[in-house]
C-alpha positions as CSV (number, residue, x, y, z in Angstrom):
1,X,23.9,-3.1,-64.4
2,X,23.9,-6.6,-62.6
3,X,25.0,-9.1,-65.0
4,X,24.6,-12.7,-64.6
5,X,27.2,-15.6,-65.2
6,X,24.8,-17.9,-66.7
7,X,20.6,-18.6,-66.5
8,X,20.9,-20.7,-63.5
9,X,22.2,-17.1,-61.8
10,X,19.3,-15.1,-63.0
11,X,17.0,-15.4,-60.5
12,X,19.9,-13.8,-58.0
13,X,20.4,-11.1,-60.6
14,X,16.7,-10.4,-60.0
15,X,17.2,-10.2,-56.1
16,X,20.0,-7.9,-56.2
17,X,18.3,-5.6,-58.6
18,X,15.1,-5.7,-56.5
19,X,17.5,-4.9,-52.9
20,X,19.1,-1.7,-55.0
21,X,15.8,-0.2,-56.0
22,X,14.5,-0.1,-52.8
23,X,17.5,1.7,-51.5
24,X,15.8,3.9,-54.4
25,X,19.2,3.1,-57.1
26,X,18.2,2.6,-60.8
27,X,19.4,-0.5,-61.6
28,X,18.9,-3.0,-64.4
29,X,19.4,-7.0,-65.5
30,X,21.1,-8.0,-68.5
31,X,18.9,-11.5,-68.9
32,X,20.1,-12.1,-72.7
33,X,21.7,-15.3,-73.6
34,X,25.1,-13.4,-75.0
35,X,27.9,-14.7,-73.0
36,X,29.2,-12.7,-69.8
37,X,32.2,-10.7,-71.5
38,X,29.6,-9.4,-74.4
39,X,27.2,-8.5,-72.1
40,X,29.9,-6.6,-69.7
41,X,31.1,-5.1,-72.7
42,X,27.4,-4.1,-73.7
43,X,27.0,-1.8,-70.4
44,X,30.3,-0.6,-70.8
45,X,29.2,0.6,-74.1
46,X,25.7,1.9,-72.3
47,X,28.1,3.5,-69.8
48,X,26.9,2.2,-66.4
49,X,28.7,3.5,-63.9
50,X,29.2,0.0,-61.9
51,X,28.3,-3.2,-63.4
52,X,27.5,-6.3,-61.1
53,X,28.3,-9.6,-62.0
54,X,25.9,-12.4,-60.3
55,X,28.0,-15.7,-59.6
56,X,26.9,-19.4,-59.9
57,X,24.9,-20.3,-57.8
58,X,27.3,-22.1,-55.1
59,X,28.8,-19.2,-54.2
60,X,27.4,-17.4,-50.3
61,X,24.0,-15.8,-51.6
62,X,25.6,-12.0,-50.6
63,X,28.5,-12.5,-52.8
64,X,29.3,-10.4,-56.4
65,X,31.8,-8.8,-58.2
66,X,32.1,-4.9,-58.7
67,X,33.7,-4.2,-62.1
């Protein structure tokens, strides 16, 4: 699950999900407007086995945290 911080870090989100499916990973984007910790504790819930979490935007464009 890749989940972003806020809107303006959605469209990452997107790239990161596209870059794991081609290395053939099922991965999905949590693009609700819940804040961050409901929608970490959402895929928690789901039981994904990692969950991503996009930054803002000025962070290096290769940069997430594992949880």
């Amino acid at each position: 699950m890749v989940v972003p911080i806020s809107e303006a870090s959605l469209e990452y989100a997107q790239q990161v999900r596209l870059q794991l499916r081609k290395a053939k990973l099922h991965v999905d984007v949590d693009a609700t407007d819940r804040k961050m910790q409901k929608k970490v504790r959402e895929a928690q819930l789901a039981q994904y086995n990692y969950i991503l979490v996009s930054p803002f935007q000025d962070c290096p464009s290769d940069f997430s945290m594992v949880m």
